[in-house]
C-alpha positions in Angstrom: 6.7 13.9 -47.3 10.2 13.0 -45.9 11.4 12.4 -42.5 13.3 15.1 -40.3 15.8 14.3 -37.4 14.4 14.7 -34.3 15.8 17.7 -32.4 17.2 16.7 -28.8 18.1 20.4 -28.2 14.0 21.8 -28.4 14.0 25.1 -26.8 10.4 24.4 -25.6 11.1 21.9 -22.7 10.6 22.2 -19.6 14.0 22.3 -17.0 12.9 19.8 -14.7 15.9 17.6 -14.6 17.1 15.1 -11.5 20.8 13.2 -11.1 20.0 9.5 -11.7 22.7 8.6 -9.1 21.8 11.0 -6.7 18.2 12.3 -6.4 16.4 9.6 -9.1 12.6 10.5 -9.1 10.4 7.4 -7.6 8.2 6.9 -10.9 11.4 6.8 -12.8 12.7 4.1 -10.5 9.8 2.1 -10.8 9.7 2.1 -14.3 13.4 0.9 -14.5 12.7 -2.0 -11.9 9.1 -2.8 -14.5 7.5 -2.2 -11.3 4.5 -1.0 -13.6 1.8 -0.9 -10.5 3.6 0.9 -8.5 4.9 3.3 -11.3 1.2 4.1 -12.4 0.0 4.9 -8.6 3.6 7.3 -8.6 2.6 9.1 -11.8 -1.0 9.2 -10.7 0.2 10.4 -7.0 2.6 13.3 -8.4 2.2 13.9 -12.5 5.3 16.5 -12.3 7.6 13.5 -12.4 6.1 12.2 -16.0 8.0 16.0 -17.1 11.3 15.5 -14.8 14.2 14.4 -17.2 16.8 12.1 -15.7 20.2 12.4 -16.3 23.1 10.3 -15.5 26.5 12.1 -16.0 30.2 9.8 -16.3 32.3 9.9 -12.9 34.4 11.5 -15.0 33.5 15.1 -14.9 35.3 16.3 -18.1 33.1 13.3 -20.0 30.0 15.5 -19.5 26.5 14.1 -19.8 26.3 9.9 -20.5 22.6 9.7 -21.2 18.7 11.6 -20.6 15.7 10.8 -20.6 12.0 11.2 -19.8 9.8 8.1 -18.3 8.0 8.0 -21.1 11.3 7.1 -22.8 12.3 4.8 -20.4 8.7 3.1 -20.3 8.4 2.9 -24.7 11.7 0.2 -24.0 10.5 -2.0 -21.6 6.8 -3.2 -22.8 5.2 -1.0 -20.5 1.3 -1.6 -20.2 -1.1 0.7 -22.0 -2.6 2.2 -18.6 0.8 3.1 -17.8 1.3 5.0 -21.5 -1.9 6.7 -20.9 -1.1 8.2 -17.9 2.2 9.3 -18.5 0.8 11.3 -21.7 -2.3 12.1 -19.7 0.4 13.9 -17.3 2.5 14.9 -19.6 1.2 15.1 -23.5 4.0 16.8 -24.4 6.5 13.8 -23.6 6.0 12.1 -26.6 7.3 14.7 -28.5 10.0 15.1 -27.0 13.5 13.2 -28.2 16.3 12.1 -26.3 19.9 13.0 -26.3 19.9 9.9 -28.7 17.8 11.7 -31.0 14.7 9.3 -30.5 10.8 9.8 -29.5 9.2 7.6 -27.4 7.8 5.8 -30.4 11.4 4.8 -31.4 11.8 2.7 -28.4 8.1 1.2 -28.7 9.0 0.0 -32.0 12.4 -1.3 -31.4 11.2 -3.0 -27.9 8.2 -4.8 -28.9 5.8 -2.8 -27.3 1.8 -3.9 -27.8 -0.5 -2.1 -30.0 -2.3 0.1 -27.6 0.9 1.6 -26.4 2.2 2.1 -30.1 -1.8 3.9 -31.0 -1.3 5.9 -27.6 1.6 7.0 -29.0 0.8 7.9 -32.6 -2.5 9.6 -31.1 -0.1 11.7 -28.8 2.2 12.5 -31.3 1.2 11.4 -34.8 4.8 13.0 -36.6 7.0 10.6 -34.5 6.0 8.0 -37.0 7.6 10.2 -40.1 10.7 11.5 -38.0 14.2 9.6 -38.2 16.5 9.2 -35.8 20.4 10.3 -36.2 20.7 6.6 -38.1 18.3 7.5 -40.8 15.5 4.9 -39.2 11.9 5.7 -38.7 9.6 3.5 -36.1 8.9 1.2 -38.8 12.4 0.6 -39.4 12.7 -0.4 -36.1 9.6 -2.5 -35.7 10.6 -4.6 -39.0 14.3 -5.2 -37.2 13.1 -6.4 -33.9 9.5 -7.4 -34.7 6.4 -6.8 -33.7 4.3 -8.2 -30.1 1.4 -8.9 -31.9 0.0 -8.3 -35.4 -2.4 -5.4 -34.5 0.7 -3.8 -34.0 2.3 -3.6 -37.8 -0.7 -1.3 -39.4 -0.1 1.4 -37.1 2.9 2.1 -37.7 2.8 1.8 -41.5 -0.3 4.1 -41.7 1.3 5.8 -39.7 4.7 6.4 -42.0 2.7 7.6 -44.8 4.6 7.5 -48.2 7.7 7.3 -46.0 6.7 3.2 -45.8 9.7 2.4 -48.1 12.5 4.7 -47.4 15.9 3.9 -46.9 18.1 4.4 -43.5 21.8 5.4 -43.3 22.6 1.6 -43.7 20.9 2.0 -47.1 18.3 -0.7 -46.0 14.3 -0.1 -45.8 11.9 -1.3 -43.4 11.3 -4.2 -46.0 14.7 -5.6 -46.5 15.3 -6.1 -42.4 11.3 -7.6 -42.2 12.9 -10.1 -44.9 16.1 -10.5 -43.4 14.4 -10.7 -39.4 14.0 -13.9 -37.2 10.7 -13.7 -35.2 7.1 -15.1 -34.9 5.7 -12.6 -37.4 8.0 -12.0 -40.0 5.9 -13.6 -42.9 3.3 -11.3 -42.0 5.9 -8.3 -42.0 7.0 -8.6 -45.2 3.1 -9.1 -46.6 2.1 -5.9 -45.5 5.1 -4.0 -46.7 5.3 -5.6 -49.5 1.4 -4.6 -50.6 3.2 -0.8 -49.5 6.2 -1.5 -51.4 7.0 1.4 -53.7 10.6 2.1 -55.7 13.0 2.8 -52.2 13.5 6.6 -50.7 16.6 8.2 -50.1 16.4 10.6 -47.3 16.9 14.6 -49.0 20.1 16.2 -48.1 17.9 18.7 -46.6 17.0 16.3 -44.1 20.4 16.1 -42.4 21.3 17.8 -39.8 24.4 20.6 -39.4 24.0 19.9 -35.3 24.3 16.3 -34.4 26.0 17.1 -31.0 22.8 15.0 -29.7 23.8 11.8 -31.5 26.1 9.0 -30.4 29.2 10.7 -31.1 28.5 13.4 -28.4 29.3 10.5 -25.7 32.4 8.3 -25.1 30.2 5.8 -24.2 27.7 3.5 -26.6 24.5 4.6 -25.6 22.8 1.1 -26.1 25.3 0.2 -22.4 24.7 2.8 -21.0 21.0 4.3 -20.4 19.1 0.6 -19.7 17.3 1.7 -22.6 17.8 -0.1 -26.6 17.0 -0.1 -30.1 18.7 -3.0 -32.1 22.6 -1.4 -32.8 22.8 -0.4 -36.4 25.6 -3.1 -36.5 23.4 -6.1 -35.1 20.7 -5.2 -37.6 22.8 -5.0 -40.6 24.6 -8.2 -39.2 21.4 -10.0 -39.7 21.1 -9.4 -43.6 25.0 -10.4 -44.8 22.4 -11.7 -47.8 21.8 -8.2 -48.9 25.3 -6.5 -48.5 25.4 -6.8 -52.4 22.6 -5.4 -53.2 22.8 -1.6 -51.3 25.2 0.4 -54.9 22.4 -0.9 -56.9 19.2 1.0 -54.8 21.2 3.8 -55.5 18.9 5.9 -58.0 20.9 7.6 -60.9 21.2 11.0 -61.4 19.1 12.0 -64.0 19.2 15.8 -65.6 21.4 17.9 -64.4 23.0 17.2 -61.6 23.9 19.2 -58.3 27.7 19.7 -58.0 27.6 18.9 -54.5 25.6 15.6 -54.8 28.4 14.8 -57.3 31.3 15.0 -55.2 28.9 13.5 -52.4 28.1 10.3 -54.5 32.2 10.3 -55.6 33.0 10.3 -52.6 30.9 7.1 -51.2 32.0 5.6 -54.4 35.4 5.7 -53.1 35.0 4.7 -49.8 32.9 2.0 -50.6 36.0 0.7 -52.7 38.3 1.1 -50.3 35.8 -1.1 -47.6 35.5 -3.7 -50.5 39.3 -3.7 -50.2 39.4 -3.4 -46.1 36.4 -6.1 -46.3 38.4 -8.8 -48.1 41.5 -8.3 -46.6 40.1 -8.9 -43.3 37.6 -11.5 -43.8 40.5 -13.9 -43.9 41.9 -12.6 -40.4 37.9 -12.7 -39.1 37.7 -16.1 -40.3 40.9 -17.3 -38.5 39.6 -15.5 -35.1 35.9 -16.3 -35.0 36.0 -19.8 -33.9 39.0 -18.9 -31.2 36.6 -16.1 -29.8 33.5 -18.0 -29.8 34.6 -19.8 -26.8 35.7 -16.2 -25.3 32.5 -14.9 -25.8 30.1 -17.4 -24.6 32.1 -17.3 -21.5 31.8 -14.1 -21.3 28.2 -13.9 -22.4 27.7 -16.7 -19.4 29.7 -14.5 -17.0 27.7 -11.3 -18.0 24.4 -12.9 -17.6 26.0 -13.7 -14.0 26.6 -10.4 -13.8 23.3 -9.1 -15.2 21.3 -11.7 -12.9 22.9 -10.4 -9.5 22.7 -6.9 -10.7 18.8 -7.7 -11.4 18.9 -9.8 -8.0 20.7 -6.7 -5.9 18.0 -3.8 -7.4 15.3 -6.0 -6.5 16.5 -6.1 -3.0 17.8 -2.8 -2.6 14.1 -1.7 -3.6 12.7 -4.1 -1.0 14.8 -2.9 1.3 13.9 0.8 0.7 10.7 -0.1 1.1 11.1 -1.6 4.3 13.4 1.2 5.4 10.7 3.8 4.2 7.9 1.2 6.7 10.5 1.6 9.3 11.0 5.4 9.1 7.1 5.7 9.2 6.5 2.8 12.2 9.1 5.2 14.2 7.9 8.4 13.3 4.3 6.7 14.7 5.8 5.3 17.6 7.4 8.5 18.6 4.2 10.3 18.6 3.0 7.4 20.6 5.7 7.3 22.9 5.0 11.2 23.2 1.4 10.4 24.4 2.3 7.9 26.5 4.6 10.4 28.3 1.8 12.9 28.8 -0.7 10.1 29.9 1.5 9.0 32.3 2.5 12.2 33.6 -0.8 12.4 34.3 -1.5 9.6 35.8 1.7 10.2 38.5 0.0 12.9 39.6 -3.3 11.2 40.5 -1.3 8.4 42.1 0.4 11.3 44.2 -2.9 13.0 45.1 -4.2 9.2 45.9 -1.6 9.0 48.0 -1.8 12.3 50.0 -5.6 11.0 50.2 -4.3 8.0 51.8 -2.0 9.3 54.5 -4.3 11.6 55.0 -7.0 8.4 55.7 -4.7 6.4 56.9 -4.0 9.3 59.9 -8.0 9.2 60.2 -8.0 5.2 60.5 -5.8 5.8 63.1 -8.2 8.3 65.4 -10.8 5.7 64.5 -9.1 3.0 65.5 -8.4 4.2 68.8 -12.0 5.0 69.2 -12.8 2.0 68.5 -10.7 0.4 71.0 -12.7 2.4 73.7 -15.8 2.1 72.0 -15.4 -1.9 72.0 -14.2 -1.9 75.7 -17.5 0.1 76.9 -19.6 -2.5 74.5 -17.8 -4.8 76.9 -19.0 -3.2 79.8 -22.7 -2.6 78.4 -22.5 -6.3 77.4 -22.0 -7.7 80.8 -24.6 -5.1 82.4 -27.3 -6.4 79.9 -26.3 -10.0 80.5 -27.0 -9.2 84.1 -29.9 -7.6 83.5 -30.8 -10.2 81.6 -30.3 -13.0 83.9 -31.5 -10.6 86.5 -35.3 -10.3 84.4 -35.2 -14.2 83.2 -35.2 -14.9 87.0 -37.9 -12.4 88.1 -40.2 -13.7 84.8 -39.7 -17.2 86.1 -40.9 -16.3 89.3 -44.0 -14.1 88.0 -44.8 -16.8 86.1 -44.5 -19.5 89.0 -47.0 -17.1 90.3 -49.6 -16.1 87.8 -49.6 -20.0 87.1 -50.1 -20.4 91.5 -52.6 -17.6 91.7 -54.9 -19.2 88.0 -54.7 -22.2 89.8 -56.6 -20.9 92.8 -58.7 -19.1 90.8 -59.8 -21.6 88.9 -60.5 -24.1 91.7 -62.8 -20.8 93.0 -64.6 -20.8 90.1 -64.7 -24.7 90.0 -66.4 -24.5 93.6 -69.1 -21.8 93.1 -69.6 -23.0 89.7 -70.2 -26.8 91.6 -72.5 -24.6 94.6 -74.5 -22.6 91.6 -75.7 -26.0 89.7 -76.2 -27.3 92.8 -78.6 -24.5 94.2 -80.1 -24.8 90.9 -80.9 -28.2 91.1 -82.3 -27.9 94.5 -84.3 -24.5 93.0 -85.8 -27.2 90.3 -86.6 -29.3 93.1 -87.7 -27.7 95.8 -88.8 -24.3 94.4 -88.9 -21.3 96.7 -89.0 -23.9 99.6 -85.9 -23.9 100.2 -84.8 -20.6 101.9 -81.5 -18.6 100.8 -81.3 -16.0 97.6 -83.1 -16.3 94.2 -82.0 -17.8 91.3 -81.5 -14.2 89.7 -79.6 -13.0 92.8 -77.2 -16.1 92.7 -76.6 -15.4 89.1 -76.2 -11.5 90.0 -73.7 -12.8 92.7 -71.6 -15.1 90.2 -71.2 -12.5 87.7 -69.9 -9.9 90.0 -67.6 -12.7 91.2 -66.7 -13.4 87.6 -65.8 -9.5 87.2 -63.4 -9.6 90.0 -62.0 -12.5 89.0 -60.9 -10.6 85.7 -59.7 -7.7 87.4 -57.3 -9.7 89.3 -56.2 -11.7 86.2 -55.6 -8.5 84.3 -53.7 -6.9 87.6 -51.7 -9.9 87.5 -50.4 -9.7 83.9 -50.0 -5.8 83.9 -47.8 -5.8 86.9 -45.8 -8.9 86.0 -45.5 -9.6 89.9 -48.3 -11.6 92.2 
């Protein structure tokens, strides 16, 4: 099997498409930022952006288009994590297999960014033919993956599995996946070139078949380097081949000879790069003397200006941080005010409300007030006839203490002689009965049961006039 270009111009895709500068979608702004929590709630909150392409066009209208993407693009580039993969193919499977306008899947930009193993699987499972398709610079995931290295080991297999017999194929730069793993400066290297070295078979051209007529996709359609441009990156074909001067030798002798007979249009083809791979020996050695000369007066340049970008880059990352924070709080201010006008709104009513009842409260209390008023006056006369009562029944009063005093003076007089009555016939009764004891019926004058008959009787009226006394009050 060989690898095809991608096609950038699929027929299939959906039109959803948004101006990065002017209407960017949320999740795609979050994923720029590596806000990765807050771009898997997006995606999980509204799934039609993981299908929304983002454009971003030059100011300069007769430019045309400077880069587009999909999130799932712009995700594969910056080490996304695998819950955020899954859920941008679970909203939108069809994502990873779609390319760029660079002519790359998603699984390009995994590869080339060090992305982890689960993203890289989630991405093979989505889209398994990613892994045999080359981008417009001839290089398949693995290529990339052996030129920038991998984020852990579990991540190497995949991808060569994955690239079938295509393992060992060259790219446009006439390098395979094992020459940049050999050529490459990272943690895993040695264990790069072991496994494609235990692949290695004799190196792959790609067919002429596999070329395509239409590259108006590629990196020629823009007047801008794509790599500056669209925040997302590969390694540049002229960094990676920069890292393996040791193999510029070596690329005219992977060329396989024709054998048989041979295609007239290969022939000229292969004349042709015979040529012009003279006439870069030529331009190659007449320059090296002038690079020489310059590189040592432009280091200094460039780390300056390396320094001065990194500046540059470090505000820039300083100024999107803060412009997010402060859409953020703009977006908590929009939604405090929007609750405080409803707020203010029932407030409004409430207190409307409430100035009525005061109003009717204070009708109520003119209205009372008028009434306090009667009863006040009432009062006044009523207290000035209490008066009056007052001083009668003090009179009265005084008037009854003074004839009780005297009733009493009385009653007291009249018990007195009452009881000095009593005290005399009760003295003459134990006297006739002693002289009865004595003398017997000697002694003339009334029996002992008529005296006794008389003393009651006495008693009785004695009673009546002590009961007249108290129910009359008065002697």
């Amino acid at each position: 099997m060989i690898g095809v270009f991608a096609n950038a111009n699929d027929d299939n895709l959906e039109d959803l498409e948004v101006d990065y500068d002017n209407n960017v979608t949320d999740l795609y702004r979050f994923i720029a930022n590596s806000q990765w929590q807050e771009a898997l709630q997006a995606v999980r909150r509204n799934p039609i952006e993981a299908k929304t392409w983002v454009v971003r066009y030059h100011e300069d209208e007769d430019k045309g288009m400077m880069w587009r993407f999909l999130p799932i693009h712009s995700a594969s580039a910056r080490q996304p994590p695998e819950a955020l993969m899954n859920a941008l193919i679970q909203a939108y499977p069809e994502g990873a297999e779609c390319c760029d306008d660079q002519g790359k899947y998603a699984l390009h930009y995994a590869a080339g960014n060090q992305a982890s193993s689960g993203v890289i699987l989630a991405l093979l499972d989505a889209f398994p033919s990613a892994a045999t398709t080359s981008d417009p610079e001839g290089k398949l995931p693995l290529h990339w993956i052996a030129i920038s290295g991998p984020f852990e080991p579990n991540a190497i297999e995949p991808l060569v599995y994955g690239s079938k017999t295509l393992y060992n194929i060259v790219d446009d730069e006439g390098w395979t996946p094992l020459a940049y793993a050999q050529g490459g400066d990272y943690p895993y290297k040695d264990l790069m070139v072991e496994i494609l070295t235990r692949h290695n078979s004799p190196p792959k051209r790609m067919a002429l078949s596999s070329i395509p007529t239409d590259l108006s996709y590629t990196q020629s359609k823009h007047h801008e380097s794509p790599y500056s441009t669209s925040g997302l990156s590969c390694l540049s074909p002229s960094t990676a081949s920069a890292n393996f001067s040791l193999y510029q030798g070596s690329r005219s002798a992977n060329t396989p000879a024709a054998k048989g007979s041979t295609n007239k249009t290969l022939s000229k083809f292969k004349a042709q790069v015979v040529k012009l791979k003279a006439e870069a020996a030529f331009k190659e050695a007449e320059y090296e003397e002038k690079i020489a000369s310059n590189i040592e007066e432009h280091d200094d340049a460039l780390a300056e200006l390396e320094a001065t970008i990194n500046q540059e880059l470090e505000k820039m990352h300083k100024a999107k941080q803060s412009i997010a924070s402060k859409d953020q709080f703009i977006a908590y201010k929009e939604g405090r005010v929007v609750a405080c006008d409803k707020d203010l709104s029932h407030y409004n009513d409430h207190n409307d409300r409430l100035q009525n009842e005061i109003d009717a409260l204070n009708e109520d209390f003119r209205a009372a007030k008028n009434l306090m008023g009667e009863y006040k006056l009432r009062t006044v006369s009523l207290k000035a006839k209490m008066n009056d009562l007052a001083k009668n029944q003090l009179n009265i009063s005084q008037s009854l203490e003074s004839i009780e005093a005297d009733a009493k003076a009385a009653n007291e007089a009249r018990r007195q002689k009452l009881q000095a009555l009593f005290d005399d016939e009760l003295k003459d009764v134990r006297e006739m009965a002693e002289l009865k004891r004595v003398y017997g019926n000697m002694i003339g004058g009334p029996t002992i049961k008529e005296a006794l008959s008389q003393q009651k009787n006495l008693m009785k009226n004695c009673e009546i006039v002590l009961e007249e006394c108290d129910i009359d009050g008065s002697p």
